[in-house]
mmCIF entry with sequence, helices, sheets and N, C-alpha, C, O atoms, coordinates in Angstrom:
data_MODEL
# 
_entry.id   MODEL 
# 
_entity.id                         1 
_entity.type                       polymer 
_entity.pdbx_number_of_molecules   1 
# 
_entity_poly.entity_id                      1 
_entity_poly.type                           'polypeptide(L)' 
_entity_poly.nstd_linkage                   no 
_entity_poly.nstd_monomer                   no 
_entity_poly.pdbx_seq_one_letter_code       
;(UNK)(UNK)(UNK)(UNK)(UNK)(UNK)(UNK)(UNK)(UNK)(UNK)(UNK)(UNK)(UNK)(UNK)(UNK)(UNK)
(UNK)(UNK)(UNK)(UNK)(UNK)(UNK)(UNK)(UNK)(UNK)(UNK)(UNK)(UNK)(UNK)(UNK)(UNK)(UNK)
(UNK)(UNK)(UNK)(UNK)(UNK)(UNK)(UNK)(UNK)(UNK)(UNK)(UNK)(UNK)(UNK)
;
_entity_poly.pdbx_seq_one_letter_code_can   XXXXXXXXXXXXXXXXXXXXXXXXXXXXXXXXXXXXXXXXXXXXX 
_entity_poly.pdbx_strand_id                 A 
# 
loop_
_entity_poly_seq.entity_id 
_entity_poly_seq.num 
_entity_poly_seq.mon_id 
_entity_poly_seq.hetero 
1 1  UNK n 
1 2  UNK n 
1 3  UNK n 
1 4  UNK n 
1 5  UNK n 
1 6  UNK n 
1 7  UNK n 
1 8  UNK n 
1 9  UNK n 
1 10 UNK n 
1 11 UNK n 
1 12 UNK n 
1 13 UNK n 
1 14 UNK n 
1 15 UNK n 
1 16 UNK n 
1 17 UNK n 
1 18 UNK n 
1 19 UNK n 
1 20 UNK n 
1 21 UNK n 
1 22 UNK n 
1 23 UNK n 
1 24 UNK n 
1 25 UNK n 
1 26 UNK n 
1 27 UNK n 
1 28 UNK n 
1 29 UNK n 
1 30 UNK n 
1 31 UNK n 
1 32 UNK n 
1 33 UNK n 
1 34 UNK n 
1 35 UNK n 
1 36 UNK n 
1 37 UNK n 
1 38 UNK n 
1 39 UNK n 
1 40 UNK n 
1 41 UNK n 
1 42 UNK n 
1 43 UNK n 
1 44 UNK n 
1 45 UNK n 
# 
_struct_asym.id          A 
_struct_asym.entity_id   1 
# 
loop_
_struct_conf.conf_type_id 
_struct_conf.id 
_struct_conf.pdbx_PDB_helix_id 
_struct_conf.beg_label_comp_id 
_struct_conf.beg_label_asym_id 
_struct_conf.beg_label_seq_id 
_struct_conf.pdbx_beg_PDB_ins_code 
_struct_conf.end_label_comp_id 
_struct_conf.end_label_asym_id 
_struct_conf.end_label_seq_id 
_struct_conf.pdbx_end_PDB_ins_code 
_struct_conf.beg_auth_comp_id 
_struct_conf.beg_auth_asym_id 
_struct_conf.beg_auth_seq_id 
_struct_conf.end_auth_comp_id 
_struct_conf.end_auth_asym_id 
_struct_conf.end_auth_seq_id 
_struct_conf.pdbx_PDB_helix_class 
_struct_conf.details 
_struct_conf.pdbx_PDB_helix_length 
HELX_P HELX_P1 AA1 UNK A 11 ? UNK A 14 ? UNK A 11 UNK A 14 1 ? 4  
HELX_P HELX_P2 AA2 UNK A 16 ? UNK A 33 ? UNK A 16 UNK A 33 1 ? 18 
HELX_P HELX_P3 AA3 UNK A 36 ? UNK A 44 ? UNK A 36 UNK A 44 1 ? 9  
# 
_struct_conf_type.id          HELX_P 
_struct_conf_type.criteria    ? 
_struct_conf_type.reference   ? 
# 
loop_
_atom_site.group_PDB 
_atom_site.id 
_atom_site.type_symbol 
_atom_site.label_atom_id 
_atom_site.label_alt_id 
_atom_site.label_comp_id 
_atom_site.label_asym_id 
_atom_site.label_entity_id 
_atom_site.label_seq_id 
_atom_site.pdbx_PDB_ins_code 
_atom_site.Cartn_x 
_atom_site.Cartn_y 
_atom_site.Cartn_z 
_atom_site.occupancy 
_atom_site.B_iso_or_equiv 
_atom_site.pdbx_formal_charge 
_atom_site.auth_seq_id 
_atom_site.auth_comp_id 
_atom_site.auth_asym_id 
_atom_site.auth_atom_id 
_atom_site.pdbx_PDB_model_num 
ATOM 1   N N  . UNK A 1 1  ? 51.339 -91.791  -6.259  1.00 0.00 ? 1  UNK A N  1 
ATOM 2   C CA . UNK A 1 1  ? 52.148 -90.599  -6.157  1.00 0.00 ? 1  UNK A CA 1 
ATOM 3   C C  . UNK A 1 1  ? 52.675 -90.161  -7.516  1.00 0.00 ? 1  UNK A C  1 
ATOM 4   O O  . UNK A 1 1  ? 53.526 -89.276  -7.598  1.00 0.00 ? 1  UNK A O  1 
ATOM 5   N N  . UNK A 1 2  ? 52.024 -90.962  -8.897  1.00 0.00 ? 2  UNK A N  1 
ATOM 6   C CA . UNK A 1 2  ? 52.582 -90.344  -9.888  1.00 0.00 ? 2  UNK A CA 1 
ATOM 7   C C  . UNK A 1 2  ? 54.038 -91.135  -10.450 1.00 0.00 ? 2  UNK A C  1 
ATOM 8   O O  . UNK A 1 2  ? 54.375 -90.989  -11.626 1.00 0.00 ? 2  UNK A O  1 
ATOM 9   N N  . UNK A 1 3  ? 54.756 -91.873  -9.617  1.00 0.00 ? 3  UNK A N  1 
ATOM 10  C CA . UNK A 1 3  ? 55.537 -92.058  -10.181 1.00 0.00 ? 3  UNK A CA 1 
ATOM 11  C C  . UNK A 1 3  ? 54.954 -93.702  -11.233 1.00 0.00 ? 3  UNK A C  1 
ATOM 12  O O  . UNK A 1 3  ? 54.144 -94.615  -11.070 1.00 0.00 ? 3  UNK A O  1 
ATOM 13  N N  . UNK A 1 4  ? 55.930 -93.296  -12.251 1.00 0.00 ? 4  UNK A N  1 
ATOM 14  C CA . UNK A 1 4  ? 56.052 -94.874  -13.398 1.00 0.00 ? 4  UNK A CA 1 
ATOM 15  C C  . UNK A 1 4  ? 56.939 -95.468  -13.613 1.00 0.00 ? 4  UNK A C  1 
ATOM 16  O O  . UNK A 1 4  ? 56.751 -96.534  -14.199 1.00 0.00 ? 4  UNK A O  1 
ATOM 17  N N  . UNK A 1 5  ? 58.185 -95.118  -13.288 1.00 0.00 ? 5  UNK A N  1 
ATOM 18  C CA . UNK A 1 5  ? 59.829 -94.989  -13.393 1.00 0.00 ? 5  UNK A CA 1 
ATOM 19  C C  . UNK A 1 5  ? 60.366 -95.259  -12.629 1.00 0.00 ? 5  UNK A C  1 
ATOM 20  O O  . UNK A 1 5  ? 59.884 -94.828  -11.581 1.00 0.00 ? 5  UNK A O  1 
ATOM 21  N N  . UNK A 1 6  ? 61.711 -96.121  -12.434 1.00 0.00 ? 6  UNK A N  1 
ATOM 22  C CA . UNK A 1 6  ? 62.709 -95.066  -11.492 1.00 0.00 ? 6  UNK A CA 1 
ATOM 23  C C  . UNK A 1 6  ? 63.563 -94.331  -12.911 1.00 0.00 ? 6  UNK A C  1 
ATOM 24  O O  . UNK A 1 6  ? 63.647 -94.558  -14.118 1.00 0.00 ? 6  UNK A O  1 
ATOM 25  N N  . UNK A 1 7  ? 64.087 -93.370  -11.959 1.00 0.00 ? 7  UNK A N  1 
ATOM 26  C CA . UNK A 1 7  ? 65.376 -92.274  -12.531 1.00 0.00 ? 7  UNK A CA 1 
ATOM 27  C C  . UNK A 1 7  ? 66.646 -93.250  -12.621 1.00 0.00 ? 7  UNK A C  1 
ATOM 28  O O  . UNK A 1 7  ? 67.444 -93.111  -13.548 1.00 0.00 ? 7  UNK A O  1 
ATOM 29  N N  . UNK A 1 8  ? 66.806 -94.164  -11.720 1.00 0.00 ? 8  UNK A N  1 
ATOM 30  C CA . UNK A 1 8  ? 68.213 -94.546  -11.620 1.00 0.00 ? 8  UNK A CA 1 
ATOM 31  C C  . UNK A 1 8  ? 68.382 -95.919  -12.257 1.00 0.00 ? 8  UNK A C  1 
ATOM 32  O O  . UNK A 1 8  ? 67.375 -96.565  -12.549 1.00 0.00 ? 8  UNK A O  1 
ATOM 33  N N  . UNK A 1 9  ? 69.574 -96.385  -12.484 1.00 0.00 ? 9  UNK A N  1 
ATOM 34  C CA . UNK A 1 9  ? 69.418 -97.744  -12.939 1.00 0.00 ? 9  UNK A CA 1 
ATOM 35  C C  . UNK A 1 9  ? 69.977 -98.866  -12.286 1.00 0.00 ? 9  UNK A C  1 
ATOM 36  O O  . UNK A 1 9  ? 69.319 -99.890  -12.469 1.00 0.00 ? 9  UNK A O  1 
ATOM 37  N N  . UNK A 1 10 ? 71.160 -99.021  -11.458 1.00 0.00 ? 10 UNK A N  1 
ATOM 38  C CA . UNK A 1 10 ? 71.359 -100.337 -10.587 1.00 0.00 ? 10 UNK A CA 1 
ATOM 39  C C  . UNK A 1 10 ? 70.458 -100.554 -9.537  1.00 0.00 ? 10 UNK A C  1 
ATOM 40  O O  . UNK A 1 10 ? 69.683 -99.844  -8.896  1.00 0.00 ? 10 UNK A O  1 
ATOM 41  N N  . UNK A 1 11 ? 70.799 -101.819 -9.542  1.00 0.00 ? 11 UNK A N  1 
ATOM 42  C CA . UNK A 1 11 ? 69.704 -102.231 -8.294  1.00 0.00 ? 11 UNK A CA 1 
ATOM 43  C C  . UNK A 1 11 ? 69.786 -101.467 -7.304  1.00 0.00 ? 11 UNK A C  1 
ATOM 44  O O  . UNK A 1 11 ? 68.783 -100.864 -6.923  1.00 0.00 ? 11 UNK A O  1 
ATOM 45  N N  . UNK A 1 12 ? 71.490 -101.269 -6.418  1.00 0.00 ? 12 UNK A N  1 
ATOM 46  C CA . UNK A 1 12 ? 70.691 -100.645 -5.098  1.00 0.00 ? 12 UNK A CA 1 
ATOM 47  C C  . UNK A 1 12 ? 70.685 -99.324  -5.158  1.00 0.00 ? 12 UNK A C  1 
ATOM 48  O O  . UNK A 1 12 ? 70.656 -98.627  -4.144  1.00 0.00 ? 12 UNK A O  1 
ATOM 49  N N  . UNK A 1 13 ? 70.708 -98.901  -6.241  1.00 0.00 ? 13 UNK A N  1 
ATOM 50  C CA . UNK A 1 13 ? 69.733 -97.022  -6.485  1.00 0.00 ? 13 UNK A CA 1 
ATOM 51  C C  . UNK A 1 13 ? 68.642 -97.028  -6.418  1.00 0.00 ? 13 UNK A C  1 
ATOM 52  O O  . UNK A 1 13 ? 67.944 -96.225  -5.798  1.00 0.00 ? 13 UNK A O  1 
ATOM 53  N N  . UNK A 1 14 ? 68.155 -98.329  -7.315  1.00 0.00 ? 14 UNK A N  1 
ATOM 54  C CA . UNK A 1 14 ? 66.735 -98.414  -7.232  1.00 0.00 ? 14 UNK A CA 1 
ATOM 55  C C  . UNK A 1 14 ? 66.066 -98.554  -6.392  1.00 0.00 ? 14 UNK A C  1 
ATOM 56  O O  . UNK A 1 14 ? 65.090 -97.865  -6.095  1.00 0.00 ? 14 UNK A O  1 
ATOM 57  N N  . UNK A 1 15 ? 66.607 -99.757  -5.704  1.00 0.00 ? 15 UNK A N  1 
ATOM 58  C CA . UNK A 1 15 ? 66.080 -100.008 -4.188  1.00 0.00 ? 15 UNK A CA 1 
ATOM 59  C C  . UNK A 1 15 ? 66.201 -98.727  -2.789  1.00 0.00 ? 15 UNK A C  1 
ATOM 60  O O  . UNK A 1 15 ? 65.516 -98.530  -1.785  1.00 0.00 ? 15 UNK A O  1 
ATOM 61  N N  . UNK A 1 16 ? 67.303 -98.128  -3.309  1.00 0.00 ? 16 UNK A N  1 
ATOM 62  C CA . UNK A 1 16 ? 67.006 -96.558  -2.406  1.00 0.00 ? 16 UNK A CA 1 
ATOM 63  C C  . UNK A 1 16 ? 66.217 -96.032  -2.634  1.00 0.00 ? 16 UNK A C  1 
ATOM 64  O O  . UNK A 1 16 ? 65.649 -95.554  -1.652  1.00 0.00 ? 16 UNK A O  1 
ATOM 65  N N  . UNK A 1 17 ? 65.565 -95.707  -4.068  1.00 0.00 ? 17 UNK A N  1 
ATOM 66  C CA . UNK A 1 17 ? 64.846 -94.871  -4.478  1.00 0.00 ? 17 UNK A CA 1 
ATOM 67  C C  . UNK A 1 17 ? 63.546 -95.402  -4.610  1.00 0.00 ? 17 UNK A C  1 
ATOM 68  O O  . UNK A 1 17 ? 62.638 -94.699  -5.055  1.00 0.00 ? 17 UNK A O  1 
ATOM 69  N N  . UNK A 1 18 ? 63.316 -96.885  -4.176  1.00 0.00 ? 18 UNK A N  1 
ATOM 70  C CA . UNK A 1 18 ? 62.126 -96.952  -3.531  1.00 0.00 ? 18 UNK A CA 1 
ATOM 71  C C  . UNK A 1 18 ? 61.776 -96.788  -2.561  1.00 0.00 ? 18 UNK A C  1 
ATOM 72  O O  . UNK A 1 18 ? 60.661 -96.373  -2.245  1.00 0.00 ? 18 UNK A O  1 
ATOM 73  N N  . UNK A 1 19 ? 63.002 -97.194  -1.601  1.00 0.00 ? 19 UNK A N  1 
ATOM 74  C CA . UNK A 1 19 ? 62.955 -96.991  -0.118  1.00 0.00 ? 19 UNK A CA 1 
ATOM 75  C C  . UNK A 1 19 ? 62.466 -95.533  0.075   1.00 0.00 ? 19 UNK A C  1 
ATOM 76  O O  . UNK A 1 19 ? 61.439 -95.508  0.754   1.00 0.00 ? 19 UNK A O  1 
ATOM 77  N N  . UNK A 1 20 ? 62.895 -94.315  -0.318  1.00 0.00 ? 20 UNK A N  1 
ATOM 78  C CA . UNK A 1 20 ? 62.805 -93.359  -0.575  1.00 0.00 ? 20 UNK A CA 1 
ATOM 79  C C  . UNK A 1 20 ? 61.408 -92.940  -0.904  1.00 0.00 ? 20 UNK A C  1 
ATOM 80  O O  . UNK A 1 20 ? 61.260 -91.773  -0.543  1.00 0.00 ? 20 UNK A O  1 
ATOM 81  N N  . UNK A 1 21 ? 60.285 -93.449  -1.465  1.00 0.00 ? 21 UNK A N  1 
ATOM 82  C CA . UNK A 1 21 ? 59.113 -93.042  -2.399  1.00 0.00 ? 21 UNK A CA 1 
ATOM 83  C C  . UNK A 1 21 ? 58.081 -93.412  -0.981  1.00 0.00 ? 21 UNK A C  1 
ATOM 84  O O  . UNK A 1 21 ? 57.311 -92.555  -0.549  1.00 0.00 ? 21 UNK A O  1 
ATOM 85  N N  . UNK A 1 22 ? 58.212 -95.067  -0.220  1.00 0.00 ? 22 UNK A N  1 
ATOM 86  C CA . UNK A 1 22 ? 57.699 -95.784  0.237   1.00 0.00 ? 22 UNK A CA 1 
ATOM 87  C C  . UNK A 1 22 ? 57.989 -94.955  1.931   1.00 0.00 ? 22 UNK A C  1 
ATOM 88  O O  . UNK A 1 22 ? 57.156 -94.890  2.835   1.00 0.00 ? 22 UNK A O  1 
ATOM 89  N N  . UNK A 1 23 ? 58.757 -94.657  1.944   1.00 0.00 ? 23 UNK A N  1 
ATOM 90  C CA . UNK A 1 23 ? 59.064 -93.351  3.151   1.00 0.00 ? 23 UNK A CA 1 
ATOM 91  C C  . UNK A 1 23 ? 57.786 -92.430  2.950   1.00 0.00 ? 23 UNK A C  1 
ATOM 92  O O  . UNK A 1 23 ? 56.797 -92.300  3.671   1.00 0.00 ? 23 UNK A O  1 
ATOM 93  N N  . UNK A 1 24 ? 58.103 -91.863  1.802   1.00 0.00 ? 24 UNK A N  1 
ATOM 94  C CA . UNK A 1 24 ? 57.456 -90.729  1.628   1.00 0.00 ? 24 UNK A CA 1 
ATOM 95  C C  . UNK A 1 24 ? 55.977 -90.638  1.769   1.00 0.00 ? 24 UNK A C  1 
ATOM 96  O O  . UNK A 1 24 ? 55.569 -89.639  2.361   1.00 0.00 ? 24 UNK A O  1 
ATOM 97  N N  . UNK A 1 25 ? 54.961 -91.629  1.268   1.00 0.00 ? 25 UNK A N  1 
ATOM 98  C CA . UNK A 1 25 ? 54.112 -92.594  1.528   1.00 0.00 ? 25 UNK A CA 1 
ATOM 99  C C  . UNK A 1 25 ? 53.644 -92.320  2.332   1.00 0.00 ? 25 UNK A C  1 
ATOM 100 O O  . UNK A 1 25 ? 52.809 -91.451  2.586   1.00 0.00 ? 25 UNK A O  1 
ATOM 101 N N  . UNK A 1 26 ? 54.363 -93.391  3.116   1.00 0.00 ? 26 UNK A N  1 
ATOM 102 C CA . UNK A 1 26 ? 53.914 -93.265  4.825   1.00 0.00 ? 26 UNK A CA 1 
ATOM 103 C C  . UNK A 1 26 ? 53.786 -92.438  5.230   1.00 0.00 ? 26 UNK A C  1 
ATOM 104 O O  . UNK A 1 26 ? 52.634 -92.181  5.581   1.00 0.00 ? 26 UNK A O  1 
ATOM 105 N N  . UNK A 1 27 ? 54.829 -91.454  5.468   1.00 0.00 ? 27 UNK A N  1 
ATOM 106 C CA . UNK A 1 27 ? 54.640 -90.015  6.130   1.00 0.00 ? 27 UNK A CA 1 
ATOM 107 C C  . UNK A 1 27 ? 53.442 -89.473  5.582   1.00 0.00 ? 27 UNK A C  1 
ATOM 108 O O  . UNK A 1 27 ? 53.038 -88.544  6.282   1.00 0.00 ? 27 UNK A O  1 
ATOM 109 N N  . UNK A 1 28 ? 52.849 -89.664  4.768   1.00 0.00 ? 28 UNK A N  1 
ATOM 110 C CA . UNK A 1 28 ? 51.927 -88.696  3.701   1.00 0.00 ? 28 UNK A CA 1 
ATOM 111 C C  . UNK A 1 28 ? 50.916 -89.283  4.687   1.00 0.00 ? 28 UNK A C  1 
ATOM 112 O O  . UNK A 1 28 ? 50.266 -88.530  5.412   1.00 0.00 ? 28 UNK A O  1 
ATOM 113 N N  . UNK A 1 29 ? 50.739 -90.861  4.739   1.00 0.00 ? 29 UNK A N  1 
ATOM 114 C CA . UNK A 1 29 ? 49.607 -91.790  5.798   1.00 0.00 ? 29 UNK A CA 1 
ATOM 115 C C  . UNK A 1 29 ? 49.515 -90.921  7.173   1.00 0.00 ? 29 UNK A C  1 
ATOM 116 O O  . UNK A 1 29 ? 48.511 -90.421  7.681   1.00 0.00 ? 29 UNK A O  1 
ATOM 117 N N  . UNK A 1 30 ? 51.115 -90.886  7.705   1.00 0.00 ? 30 UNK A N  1 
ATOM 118 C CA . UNK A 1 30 ? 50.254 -90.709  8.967   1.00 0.00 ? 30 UNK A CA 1 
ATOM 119 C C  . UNK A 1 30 ? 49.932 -89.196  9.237   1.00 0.00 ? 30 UNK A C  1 
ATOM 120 O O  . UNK A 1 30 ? 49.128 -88.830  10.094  1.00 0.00 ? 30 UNK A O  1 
ATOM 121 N N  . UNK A 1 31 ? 50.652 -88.344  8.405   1.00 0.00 ? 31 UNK A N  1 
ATOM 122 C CA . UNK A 1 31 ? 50.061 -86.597  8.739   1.00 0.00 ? 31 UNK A CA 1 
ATOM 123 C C  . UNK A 1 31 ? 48.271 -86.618  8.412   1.00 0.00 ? 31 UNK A C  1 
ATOM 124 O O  . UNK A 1 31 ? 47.387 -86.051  9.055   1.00 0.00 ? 31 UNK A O  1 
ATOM 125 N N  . UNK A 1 32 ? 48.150 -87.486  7.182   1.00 0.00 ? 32 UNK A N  1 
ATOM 126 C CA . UNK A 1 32 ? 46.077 -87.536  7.327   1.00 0.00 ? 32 UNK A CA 1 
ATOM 127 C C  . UNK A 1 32 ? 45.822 -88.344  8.377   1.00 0.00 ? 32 UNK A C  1 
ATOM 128 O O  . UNK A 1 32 ? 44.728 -88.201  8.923   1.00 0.00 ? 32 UNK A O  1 
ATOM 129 N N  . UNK A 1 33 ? 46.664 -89.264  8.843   1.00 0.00 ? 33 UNK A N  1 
ATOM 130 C CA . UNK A 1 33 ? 45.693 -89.840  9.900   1.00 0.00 ? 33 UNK A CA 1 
ATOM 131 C C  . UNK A 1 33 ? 45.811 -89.153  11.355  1.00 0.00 ? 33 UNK A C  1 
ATOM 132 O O  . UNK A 1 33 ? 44.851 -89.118  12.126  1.00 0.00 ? 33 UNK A O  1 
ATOM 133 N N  . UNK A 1 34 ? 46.930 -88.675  11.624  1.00 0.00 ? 34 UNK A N  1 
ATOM 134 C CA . UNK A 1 34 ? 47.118 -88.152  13.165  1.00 0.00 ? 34 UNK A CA 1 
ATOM 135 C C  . UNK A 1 34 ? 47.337 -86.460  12.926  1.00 0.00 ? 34 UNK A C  1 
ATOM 136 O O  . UNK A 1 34 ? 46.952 -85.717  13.829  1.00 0.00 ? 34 UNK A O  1 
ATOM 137 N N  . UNK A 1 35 ? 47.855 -85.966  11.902  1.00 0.00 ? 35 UNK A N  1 
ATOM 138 C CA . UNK A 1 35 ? 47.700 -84.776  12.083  1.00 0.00 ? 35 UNK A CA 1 
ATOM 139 C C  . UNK A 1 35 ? 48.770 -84.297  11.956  1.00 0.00 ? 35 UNK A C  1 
ATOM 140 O O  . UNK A 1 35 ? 49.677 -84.851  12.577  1.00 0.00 ? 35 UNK A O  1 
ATOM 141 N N  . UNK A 1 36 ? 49.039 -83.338  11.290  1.00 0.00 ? 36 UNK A N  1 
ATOM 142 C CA . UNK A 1 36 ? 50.953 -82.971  11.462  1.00 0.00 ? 36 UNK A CA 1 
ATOM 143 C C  . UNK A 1 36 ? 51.544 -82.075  12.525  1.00 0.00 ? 36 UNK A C  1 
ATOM 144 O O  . UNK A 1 36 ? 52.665 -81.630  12.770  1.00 0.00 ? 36 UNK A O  1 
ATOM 145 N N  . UNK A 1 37 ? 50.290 -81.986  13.081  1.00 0.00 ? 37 UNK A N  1 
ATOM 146 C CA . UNK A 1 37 ? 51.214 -81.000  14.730  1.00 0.00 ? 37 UNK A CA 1 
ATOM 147 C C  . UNK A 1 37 ? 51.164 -82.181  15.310  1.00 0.00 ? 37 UNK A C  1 
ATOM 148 O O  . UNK A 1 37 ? 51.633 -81.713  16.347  1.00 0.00 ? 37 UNK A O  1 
ATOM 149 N N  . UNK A 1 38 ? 51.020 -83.269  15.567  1.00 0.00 ? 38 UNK A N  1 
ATOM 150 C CA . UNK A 1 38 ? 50.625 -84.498  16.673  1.00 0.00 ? 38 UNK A CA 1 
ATOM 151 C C  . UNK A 1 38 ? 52.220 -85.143  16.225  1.00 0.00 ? 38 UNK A C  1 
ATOM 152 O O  . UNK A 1 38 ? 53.072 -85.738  16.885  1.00 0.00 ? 38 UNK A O  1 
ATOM 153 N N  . UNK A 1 39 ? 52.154 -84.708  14.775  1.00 0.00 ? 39 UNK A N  1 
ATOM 154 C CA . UNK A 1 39 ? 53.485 -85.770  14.300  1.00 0.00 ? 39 UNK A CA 1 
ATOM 155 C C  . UNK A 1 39 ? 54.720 -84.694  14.955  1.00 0.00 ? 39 UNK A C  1 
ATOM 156 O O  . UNK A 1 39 ? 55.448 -84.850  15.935  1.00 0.00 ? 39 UNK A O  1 
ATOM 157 N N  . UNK A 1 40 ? 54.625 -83.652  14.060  1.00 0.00 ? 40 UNK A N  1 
ATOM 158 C CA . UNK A 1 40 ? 55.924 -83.040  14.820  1.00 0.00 ? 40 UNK A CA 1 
ATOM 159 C C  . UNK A 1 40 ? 55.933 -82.731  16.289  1.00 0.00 ? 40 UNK A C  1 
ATOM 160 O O  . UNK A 1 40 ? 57.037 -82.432  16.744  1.00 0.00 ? 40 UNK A O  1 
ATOM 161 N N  . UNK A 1 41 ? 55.211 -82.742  16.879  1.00 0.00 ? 41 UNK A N  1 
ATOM 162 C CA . UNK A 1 41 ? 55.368 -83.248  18.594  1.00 0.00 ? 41 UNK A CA 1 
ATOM 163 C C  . UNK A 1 41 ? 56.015 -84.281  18.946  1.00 0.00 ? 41 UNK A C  1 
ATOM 164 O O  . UNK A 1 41 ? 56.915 -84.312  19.786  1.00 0.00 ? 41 UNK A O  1 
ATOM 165 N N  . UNK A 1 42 ? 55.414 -85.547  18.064  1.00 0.00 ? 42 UNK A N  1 
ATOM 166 C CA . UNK A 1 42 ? 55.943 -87.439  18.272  1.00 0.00 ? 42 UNK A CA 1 
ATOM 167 C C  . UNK A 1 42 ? 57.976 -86.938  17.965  1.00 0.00 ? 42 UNK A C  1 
ATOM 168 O O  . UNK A 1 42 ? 58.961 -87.125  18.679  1.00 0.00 ? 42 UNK A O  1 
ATOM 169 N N  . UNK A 1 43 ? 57.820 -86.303  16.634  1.00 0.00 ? 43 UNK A N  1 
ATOM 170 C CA . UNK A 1 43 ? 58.818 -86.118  16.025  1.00 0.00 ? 43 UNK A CA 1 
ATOM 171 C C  . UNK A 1 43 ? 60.206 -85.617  16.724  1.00 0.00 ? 43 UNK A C  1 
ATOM 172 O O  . UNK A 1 43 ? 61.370 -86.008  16.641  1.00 0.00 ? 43 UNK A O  1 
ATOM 173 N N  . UNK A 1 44 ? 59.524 -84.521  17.485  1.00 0.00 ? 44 UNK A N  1 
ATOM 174 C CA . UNK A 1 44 ? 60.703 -83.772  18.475  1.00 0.00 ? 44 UNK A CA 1 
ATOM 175 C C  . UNK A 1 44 ? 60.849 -84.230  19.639  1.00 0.00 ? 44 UNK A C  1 
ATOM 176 O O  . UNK A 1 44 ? 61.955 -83.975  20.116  1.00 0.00 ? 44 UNK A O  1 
ATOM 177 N N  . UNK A 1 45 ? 60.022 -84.928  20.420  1.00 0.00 ? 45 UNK A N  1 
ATOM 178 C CA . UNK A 1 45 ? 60.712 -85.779  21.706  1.00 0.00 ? 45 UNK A CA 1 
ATOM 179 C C  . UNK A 1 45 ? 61.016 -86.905  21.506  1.00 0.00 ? 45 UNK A C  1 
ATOM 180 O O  . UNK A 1 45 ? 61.523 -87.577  22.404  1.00 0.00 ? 45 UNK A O  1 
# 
């Protein structure tokens, strides 16, 4: 995804701001794998 860094510097910024990247990720996984109308369907009920 481009990143090399974090922006922030204590640990648990960092660790948000991976949590944060590693979110992002995923979501990215499953809209190619299932589709993003399938997701925002899953999403809203």
């Amino acid at each position: 995804m481009g990143a090399t860094h974090f922006l922030t510097k204590t640990l648990p910024k960092v660790a948000a701001e991976m949590a944060l990247s590693v979110l992002a990720y995923n979501l990215t996984r499953v809209m190619n794998v299932v589709g993003s109308k399938q997701l925002m369907a899953a999403i809203g009920t």
